[in-house]
N, C-alpha and C positions, 0 to 999 in steps of 0.2 A: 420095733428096732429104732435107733436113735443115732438119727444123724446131726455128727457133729461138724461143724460148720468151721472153717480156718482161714484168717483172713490172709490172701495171693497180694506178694509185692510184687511189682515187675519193676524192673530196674533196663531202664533205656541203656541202650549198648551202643555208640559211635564207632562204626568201623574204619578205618583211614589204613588205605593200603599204599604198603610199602614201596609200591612200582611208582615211575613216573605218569602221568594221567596217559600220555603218547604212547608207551609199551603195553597201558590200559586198551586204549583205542585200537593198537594192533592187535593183541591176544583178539578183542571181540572180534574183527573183522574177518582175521583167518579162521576162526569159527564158521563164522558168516555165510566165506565163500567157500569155506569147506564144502559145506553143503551141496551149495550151487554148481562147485566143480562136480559131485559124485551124478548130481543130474545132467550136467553136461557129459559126462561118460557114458551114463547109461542111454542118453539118449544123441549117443555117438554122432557131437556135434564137436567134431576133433582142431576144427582151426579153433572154435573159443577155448577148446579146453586146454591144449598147447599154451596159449596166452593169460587164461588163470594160471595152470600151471607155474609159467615162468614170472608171474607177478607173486605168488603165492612163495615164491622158493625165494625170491627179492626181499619181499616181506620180513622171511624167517633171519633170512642172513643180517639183514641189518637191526632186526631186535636183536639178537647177540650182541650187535654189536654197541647198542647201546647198554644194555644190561651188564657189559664186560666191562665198562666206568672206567675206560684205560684211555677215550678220543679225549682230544684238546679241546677247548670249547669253539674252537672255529668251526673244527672237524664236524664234534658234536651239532653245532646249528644246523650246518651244509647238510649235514644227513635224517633231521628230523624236516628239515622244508624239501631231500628225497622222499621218506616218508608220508609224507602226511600228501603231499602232489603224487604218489602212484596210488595211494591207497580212495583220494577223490578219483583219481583217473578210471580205477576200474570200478568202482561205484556207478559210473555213470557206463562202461560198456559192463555191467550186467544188470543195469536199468534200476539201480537203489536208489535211496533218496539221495537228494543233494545234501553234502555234511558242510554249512558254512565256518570257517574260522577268522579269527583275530590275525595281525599280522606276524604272532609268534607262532601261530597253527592252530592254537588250540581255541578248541571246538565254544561257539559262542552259546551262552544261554539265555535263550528268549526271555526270561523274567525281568532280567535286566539291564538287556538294549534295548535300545530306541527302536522304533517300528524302521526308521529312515535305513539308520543302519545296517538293520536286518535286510532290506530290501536292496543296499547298494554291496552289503558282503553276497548275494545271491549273483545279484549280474555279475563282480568283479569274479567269483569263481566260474560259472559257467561259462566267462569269458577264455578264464585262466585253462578251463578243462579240455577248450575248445583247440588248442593249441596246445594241450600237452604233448602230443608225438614229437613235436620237436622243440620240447622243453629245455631239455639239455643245452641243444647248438642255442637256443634263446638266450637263456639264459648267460652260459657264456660272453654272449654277442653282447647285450644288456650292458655287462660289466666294463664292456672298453669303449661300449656306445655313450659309458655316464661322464667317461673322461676324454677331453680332448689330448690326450699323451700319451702313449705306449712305449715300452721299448723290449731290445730283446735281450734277451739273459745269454751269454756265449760263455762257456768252460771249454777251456785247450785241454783233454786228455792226456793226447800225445801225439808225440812226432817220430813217426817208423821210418820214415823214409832217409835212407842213406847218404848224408849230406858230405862228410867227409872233411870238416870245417866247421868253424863257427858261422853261426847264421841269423837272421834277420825274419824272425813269420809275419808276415802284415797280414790280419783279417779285416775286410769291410765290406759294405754293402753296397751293391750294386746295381741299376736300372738298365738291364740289357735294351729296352726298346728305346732309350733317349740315349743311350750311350756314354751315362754318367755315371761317378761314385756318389751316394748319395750321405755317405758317414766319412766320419777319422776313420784312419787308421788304429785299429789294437795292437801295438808291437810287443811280440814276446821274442827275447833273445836269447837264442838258443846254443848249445855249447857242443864240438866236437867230438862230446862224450857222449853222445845223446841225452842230456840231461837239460834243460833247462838253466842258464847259466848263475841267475838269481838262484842259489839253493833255498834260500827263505820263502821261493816263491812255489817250491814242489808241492803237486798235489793243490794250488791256490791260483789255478793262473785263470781267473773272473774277469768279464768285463761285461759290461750291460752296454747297449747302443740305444742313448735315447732320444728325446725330443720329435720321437716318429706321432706322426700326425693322424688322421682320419684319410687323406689326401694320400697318403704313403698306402694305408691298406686299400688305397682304389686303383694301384698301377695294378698294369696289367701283369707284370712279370719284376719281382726281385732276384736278386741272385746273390749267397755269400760268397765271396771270393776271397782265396788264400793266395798270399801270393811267398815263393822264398827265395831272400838274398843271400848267398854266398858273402861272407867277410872272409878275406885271404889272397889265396895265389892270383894273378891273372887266367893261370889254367893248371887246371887241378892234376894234369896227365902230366902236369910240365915235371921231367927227373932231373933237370939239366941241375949240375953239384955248383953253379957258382950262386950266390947268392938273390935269393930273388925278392922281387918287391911282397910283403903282407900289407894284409889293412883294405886290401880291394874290394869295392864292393860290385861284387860281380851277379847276373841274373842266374838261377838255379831251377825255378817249377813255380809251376802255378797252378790250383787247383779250384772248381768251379761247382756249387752246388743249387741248383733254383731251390730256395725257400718259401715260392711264392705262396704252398698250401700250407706251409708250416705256421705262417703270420696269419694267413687270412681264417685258419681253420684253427687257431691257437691253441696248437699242441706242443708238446715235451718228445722233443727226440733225440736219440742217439747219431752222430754221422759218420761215416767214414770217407774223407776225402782224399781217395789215392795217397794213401799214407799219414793220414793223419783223423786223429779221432774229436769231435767237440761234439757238446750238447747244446741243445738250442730251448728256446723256452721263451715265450710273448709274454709279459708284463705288464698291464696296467697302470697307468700314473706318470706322474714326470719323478726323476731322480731322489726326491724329499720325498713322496711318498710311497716308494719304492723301497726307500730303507725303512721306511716306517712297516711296513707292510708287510714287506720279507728281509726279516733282519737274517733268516736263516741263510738265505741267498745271495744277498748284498750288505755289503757292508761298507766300512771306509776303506779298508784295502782292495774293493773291486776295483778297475778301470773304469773309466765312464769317456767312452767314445760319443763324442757329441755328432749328432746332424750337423751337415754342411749346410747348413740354410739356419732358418728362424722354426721355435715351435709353433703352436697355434697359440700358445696362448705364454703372453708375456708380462708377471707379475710386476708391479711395482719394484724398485729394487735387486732385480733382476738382472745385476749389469755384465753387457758382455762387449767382448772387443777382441774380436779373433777377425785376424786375414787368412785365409786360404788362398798359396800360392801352390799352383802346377807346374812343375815342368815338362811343358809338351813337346816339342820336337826341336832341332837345328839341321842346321847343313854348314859341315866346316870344310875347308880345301883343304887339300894335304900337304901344300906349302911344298917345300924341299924333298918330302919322304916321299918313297916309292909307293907307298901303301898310305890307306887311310890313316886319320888320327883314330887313337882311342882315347877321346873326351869325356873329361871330368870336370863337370860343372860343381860348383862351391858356392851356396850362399850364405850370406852373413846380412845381417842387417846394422846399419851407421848412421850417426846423426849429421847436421850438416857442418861439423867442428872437425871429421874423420875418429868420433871414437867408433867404437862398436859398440853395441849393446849386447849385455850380457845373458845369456841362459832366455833366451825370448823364439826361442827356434823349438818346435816340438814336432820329431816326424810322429808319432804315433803316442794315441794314449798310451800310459803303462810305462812313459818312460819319462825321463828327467828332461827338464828345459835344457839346450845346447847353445854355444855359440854360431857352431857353420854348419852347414849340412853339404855333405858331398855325396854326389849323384851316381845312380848306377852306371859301371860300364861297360858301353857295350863295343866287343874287339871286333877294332878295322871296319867302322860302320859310319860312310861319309856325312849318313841320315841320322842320328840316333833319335829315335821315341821313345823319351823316358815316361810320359803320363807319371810321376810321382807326383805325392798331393802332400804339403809339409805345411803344420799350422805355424802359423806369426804371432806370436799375443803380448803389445807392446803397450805400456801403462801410457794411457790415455794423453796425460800431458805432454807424451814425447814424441806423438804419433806427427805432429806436425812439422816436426825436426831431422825425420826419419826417412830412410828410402831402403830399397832391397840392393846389394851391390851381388853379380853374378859376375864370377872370374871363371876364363877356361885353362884347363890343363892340359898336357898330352900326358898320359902314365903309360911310364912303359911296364915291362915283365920284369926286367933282372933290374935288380936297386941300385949297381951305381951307376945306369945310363937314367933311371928316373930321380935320381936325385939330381940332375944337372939338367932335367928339362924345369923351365920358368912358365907362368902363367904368362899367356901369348895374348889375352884377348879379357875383353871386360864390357858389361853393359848394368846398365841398374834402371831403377823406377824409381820416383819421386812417389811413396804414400798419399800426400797430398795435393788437390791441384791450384793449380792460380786464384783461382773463384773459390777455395776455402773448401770445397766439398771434395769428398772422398776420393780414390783413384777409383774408375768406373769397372762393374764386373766383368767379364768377360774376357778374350782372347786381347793382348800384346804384341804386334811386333817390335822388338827391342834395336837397335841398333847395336849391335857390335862394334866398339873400337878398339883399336890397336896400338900400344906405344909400349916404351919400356918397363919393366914389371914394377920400379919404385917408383915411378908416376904412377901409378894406381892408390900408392900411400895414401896420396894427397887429396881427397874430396874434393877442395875449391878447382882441381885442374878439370875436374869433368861434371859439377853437378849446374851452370851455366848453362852446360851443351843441352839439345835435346836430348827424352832417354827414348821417344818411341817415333818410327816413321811416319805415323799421324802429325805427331808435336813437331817435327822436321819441316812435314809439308807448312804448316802455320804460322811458323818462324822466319817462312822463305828461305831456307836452306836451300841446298842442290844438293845430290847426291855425287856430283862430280864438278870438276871444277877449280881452280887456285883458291879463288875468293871463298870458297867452303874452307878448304883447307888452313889459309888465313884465321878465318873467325872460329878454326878449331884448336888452333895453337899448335901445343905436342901432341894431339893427339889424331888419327885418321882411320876414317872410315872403312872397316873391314870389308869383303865380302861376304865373307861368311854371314849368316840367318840366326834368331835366334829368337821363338816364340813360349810367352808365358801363358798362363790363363792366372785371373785372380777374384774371391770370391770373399766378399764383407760381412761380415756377421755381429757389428755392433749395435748396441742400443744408444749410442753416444754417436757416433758419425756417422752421417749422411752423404749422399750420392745425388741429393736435389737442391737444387739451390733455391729453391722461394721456401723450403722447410728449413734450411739453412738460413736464411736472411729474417725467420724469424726466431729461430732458436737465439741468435746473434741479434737481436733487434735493437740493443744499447750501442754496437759500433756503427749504428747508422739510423738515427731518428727517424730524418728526413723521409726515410722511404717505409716508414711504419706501415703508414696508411696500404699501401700496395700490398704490403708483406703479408697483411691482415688479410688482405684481397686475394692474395694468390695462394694462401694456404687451403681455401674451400676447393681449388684448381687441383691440388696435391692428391696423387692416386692414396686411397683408401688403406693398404698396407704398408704402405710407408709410416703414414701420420702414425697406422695403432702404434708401428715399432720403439715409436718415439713417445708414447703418450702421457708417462711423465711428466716429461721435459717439455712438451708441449703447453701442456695444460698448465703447466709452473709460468711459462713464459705469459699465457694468454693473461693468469690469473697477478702477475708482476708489472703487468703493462697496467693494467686495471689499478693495480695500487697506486702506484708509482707515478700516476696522472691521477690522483685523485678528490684534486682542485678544479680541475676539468672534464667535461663529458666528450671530449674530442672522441677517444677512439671506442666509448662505452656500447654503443651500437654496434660497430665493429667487430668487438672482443666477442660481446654476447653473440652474433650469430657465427662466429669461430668456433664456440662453445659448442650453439646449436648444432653445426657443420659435425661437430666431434663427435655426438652422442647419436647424431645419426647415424653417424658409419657404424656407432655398436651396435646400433639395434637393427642394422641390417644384418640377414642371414646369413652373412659371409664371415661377419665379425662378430656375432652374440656371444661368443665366447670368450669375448674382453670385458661382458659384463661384471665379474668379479674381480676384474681387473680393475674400472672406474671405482666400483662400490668401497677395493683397500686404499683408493687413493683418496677417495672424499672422509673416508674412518681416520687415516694412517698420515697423509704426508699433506694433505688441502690444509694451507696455513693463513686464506687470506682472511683477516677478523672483518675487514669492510665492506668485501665484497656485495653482503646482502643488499646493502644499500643501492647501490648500482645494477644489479641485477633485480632485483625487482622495480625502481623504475623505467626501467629499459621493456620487463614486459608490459607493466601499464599501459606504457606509450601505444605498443603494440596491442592491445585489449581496446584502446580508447580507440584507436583508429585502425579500427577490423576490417572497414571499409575497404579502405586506401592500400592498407598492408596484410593482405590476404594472403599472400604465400610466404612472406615471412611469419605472419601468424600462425598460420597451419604447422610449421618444422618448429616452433616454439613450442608449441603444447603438445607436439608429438613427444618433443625434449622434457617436457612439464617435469615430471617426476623425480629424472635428474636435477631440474634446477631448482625444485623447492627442497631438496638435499643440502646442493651448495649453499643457497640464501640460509638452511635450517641452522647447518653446521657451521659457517661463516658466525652467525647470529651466538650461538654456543661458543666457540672459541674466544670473542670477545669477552662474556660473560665471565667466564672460567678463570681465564688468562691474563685480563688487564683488569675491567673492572665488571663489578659486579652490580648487574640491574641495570650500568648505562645507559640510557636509552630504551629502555622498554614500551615507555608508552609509545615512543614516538616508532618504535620499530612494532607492535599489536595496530597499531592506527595506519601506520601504509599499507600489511597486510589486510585491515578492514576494507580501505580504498580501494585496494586489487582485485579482492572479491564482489566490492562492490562494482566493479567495471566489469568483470565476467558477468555478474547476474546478469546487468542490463544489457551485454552481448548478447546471451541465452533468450531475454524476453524481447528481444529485439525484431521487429517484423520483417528483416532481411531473409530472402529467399536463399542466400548463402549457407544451403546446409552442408559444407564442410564445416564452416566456422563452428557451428551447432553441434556438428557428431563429434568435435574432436574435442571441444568444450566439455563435454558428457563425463570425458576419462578423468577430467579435474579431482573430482571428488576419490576416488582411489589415491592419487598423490597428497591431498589434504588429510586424510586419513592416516597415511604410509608417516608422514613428517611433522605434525602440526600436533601444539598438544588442544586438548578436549570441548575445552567452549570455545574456541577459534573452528575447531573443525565441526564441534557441532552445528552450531551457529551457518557455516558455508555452506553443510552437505542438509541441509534443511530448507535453504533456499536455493540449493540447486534442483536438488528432488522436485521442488514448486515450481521452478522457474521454467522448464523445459515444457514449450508449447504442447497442448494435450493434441495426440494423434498425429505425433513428428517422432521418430525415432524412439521408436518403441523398443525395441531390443535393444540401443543400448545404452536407454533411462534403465531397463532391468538387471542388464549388465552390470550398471553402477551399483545397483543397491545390490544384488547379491556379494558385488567387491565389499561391500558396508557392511555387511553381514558379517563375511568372515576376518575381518579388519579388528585390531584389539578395541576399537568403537564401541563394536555390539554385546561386548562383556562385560559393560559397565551399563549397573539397573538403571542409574538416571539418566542414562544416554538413551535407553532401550526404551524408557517411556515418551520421550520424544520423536523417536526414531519409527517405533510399530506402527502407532496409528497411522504414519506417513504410507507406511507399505502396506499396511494393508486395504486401505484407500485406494492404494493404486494397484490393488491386487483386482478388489474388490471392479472400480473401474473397468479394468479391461478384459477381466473372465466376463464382466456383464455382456460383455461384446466379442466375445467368442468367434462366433461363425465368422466375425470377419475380420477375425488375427490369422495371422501366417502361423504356420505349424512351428516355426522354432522362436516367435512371439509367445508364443501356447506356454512353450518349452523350457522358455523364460521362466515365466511365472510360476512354474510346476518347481523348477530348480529352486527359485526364491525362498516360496514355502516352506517347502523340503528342506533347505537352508535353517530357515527360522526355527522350524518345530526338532531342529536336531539341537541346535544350541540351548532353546528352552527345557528340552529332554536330560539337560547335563546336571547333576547332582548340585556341582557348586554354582550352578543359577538359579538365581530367587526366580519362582514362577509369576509370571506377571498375569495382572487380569484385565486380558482382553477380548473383545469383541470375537469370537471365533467363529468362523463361515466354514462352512463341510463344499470341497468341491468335488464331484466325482469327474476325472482324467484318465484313462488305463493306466494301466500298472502301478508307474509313479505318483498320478493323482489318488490312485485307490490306497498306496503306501503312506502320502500324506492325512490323508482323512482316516486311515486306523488311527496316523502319530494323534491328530488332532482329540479324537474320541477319546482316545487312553489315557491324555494327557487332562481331560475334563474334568471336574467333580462335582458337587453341586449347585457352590455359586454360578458357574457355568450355565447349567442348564439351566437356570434362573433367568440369569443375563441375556440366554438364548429366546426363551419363552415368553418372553418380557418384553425385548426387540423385538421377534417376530409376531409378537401378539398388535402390534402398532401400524403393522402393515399387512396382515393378511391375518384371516381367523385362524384359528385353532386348530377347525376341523382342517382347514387345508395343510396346517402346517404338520399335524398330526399325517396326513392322507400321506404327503411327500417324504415323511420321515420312513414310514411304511414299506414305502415303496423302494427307497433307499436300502432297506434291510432286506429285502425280498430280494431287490440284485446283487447283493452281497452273497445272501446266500445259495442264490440258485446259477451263479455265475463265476466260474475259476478264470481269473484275467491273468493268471502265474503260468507258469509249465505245472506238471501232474508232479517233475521230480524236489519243486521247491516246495517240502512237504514243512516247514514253518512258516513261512509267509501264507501259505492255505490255509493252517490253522490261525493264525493271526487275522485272515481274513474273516474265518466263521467265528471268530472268539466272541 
């Protein structure tokens, strides 16, 4: 028989499936625990099985839902980093291996990361798994922990409740344990129809309440508070046929809900407050990123009820100038009438000319600027307490011209007896005070006086007088008397009472006078020097509020004298004074506050000059000026910004290359006066540890032979066996710094480290554990960035150290990363100091505790095979 022989093609076939890799990983997994669930069943272990269960059914519904290609891509993200976090989660409670991923989820592959990374994706999950039960509340939390800004999202429904009248809804927020409103007012005006009276506004009535802080989610108790004005009759019951007064604003309900789990726990709920329906919903961001974010939600038509206070965090540019005025309480006599008044207080605000100013009155977001606002009233009430809160927002240039005028009424019920009552009574406040700074927050008493209603016209007849019983007492006033009445002219002192409260909200005016006397530092030379002095005096949230304007002043006094070094000391540790307050924990989150002012509005082209020999001075004589030293270089980073940026604006702007050599040759002097700080046999190791951090700022600002050049003799210069951690500190900042990305930086830069690696593993037993930890970091560091595709491999000197986990993670990176020049280099060195056979014996042995030794968990089943590989 004859066989015939036929030549087989095989033709290779690439499979590429149509699912996404993540609905890959699902389908395997419900497989997986298929399984494990039918043995949980049969081996009726009912609490696991319950909990596969409900992860299994989890599983199923949200691959649908990815598969159905209908989520948004937000949607889609949020539910694949659900996925892929329950699918680790229960891996780990039914003891599977550990699945490490990337930061988009998907699953990493050993071929082609780094050892380091493998090793710090393993901790970063086991970490992540370790907290997953309360993944969710985390996460959340996370999202408003990254922003100092929140606010809350409010929709008006509706209004059920039977008004009978046109009407007035003020919603805001409230701090029942300090007994304050802590927002504007939201004003929606409401129609007799029950409709909303704006019809443009039906079905759109938004307002967001922002500027809430981290400080607001730590009160112990919020409260939203609805409050409703009657606009109309004096009394609604009233049937009387002759004609009666409208326009009254009279009180109607108020309605009270604690929010406080709503904010803290930031959820989306429905409310019903006796009568009235809103949605509530916590926000993330301040107002710009809130549109950006949820354009679905906010938009320009929403309100935006601002905080009655400052945010935490206050951009450049950022200008605000809002008064918050209250009207708190009175006590009027009832003069003639048998019964109380029913008073109507009227504000308006006027310059010192007697105009008014126009449309500068705002009782509630959502509604148009006013000229007067008039007060609720409350019938036959000798006391009344109105607590209404009306913002002021008066252009800037006018606020010093400005004052609040409050006129009282009597209103009656029927209209032609209240057309013939006259305003009986009047009091005001001056905006500003004598000493230029702000009227002070807090509680007013006003004085009330009394004359005929067209003397009130005339501003000059009363804005002379005192406007509060404090300014009374200081003026040497009397409260009774000829001689008062004399120096009061037409006008005399009521009995009646009349108390405000007032609350500042500018980034422009100030309430301090030594932050004022240097905002203002051209209308008085002479007392520069103080002003410079007393601004370090100034409480810490004032200066951020102004930090602009500050820093504008320090860095204008600096120019402006720049034939003289009179106030240069001065200035700079004003500066210092400045940047310390950000970087204390109370204020770090003005940091990107400074960072857009030194980008965006820092315009002094000189300054380098003067700022860097101001720190010289200070570097040269570390001795003598040791605590001004130390607040320098704590500042370092910020100031070699200013000097960088300063340095750059010239360049740019006026001329080009000016001065280069001679600005390259101070910076050489600088650093050369730090070195011989650092090598200096002063026992002063502050001077020394704070020195250290230098080279992270020379790095951060400096360009490449300037920085290399410094952070080469700093590395040397630092006494062997002084501050061990944080000379390692510095270099691993070197490391990760655009420095170490550059080949010719990196051949200068290794040997230094690894010298000093070398150094002090030699001396182990007698490093501290987080000196150890240093060094293990360092490495780890090194062998990651080397491991990157777009880095040329460099060739050096490579040392294997064994450390647990992380040292054992570094020395696979090192091994994998070797080839045979290496182990040339290696045998070659080592053959110069010790034989062969020892160096062989130790290599051995090396491998032997590799293999007979798992330093991982049993579930980080790549890092075990990476370790036997």
């Amino acid at each position: 028989m004859l066989l015939q022989t036929f030549p087989l093609e095989f033709t290779l076939e690439t499979i590429i499936p149509t699912e996404l890799p993540l609905v890959q990983e699902v389908t395997t997994t419900l497989r997986e625990w298929a399984s494990i669930w039918r043995d949980l069943y049969v081996g009726d272990k009912r609490e696991m099985f319950n909990t596969v269960r409900d992860m299994i059914y989890d599983l199923i519904e949200w691959r649908s839902q990815i598969l159905s290609g209908t989520l948004p891509q937000d949607e889609l993200a949020e539910l694949k980093q659900k996925v892929t976090s329950k699918i680790d989660y229960g891996n780990k409670y039914l003891g599977l291996d550990l699945v490490v991923r990337d930061k988009d989820g998907n699953i990493l592959d050993p071929d082609v990361t780094s050892t380091i990374s493998l090793f710090r994706a393993h901790e970063a999950a086991s970490k992540q798994i370790e907290d997953r039960i309360q993944e969710e509340k985390v996460r959340q939390r996370m999202i408003f922990a990254s922003t100092p800004s929140f606010a809350l999202f409010v929709t008006l429904k509706n209004v059920v409740c039977k008004i009978g009248e046109d009407a007035e809804v003020l919603m805001s927020l409230y701090d029942p344990v300090e007994s304050k409103f802590i927002s504007e007012n939201y004003l929606v005006k409401w129609s007799s129809s029950g409709l909303v009276k704006d019809i443009d506004q039906l079905h759109n009535l938004r307002s967001v309440f922002t500027d809430l802080g981290s400080e607001d989610l730590k009160r112990e108790k919020i409260s939203f508070v609805c409050q409703i004005v009657r606009v109309g009759r004096m009394e609604l019951r009233d049937n009387n046929t002759k004609k009666l007064t409208s326009g009254l604003r009279r009180p109607f309900g108020v309605a009270v809900m604690d929010v406080t789990d709503i904010i803290t726990a930031y959820l989306f709920l429905s409310l019903s407050l006796s009568g009235l329906w809103v949605t509530l919903k916590l926000l993330p961001g301040d107002i710009h990123q809130i549109r950006k974010d949820f354009p679905h939600l906010v938009d320009r038509s929403t309100a935006v009820a601002r905080k009655m206070g400052f945010p935490e965090i206050i951009m450049p540019g950022d200008v605000r100038n809002d008064i918050y005025v209250t009207l708190v309480q009175g006590d009027f006599d009832k003069g003639s009438k048998t019964t109380p008044k029913n008073v109507e207080v009227t504000m308006s605000v006027y310059d010192e000319d007697g105009k008014r100013l126009e449309s500068v009155i705002f009782p509630g977001a959502g509604d148009d600027g006013i000229n007067e606002y008039k007060s609720v009233i409350y019938y036959q009430v000798k006391q009344p307490r109105w607590f209404e809160t009306i913002k002021v927002a008066i252009p800037i240039e006018d606020v010093n011209r400005s004052h609040l005028r409050f006129t009282f009424r009597h209103r009656s019920s029927q209209d032609s007896k209240d057309k013939s009552e006259k305003i009986f009574a009047l009091s005001f406040v001056k905006l500003m005070r004598y000493d230029g700074t702000t009227l002070r927050d807090g509680e007013h008493d006003l004085i009330v006086y009394k004359a005929e209603a067209k003397r009130f016209e005339d501003s000059s007849l009363y804005l002379n007088l005192p406007a509060t019983k404090i300014e009374m007492e200081e003026k040497g006033y009397s409260t009774t008397g000829k001689n008062t009445q004399n120096q009061l002219g037409n006008c005399s002192i009521s009995k009646d009472s009349f108390q405000i409260a007032t609350l500042v909200c500018s980034t422009k005016l100030t309430q301090n006078v030594d932050l004022l006397g240097l905002l203002k530092w051209r209308s008085n030379t002479s007392l520069l020097q103080q002003n410079l002095r007393q601004l370090m005096k100034v409480e810490g949230g004032e200066v951020v509020k102004f930090l602009q304007d500050t820093l504008d002043a320090l860095f204008n006094i600096m120019m402006e004298n720049s034939d003289s070094d009179t106030f240069d000391t001065l200035v700079f540790d004003a500066l210092v004074f400045i940047i310390g307050l950000i970087a204390d924990r109370k204020f770090q989150h003005f940091n990107p506050v400074l960072e857009t002012y030194i980008r965006k509005h820092f315009s002094a082209t000189l300054a380098y000059t003067k700022l860097t020999k101001v720190l010289k001075n200070y570097v040269d004589n570390a001795d003598k000026l040791t605590e001004q030293l130390l607040k320098a270089m704590k500042a370092q980073e910020y100031i070699f910004k200013f000097i960088v940026r300063s340095r750059v604006l010239l360049t740019s702007e006026l001329y080009e290359n000016k001065g280069e050599a001679d600005f390259m040759e101070s910076l050489r002097h600088l650093f050369t006066s730090f070195n011989n700080m650092m090598n200096s046999s002063s026992e002063n190791t502050g001077m020394v540890k704070v020195g250290t951090t230098l080279p992270r700022s020379v790095s951060l600002v400096f360009c490449l032979s300037l920085s290399l050049c410094s952070l080469s003799l700093f590395i040397q210069k630092v006494p062997q066996g002084r501050l061990v951690k944080q000379k390692l500190d510095c270099m691993i900042d070197i490391v990760h710094s655009d420095l170490f990305s550059h080949h010719d930086c990196r051949e200068i830069l290794l040997p230094l480290m690894t010298d000093q690696l070398k150094s002090h593993l030699e001396k182990r037993d007698e490093m501290k554990r987080e000196e150890l930890s240093a060094c293990c970091q360092l490495l780890s560091d090194v062998l990651e960035v080397l491991y990157r595709k777009d880095v040329v491999r460099d060739y050096l000197h490579y040392h294997s150290f064994i450390w647990k986990g992380s040292f054992v993670a570094a020395m696979t990176a090192t091994l994998r990363q070797m080839d045979d020049y290496h182990y040339s280099h290696l045998i070659s060195t080592f053959g110069k100091i010790r034989s062969d056979v020892d160096f062989l014996m130790e290599t051995f042995i090396m491998f032997k505790n590799l293999i007979g030794e798992n330093v991982y968990p049993s579930d980080w089943i790549i890092m075990n095979m990476m370790q036997n590989k």
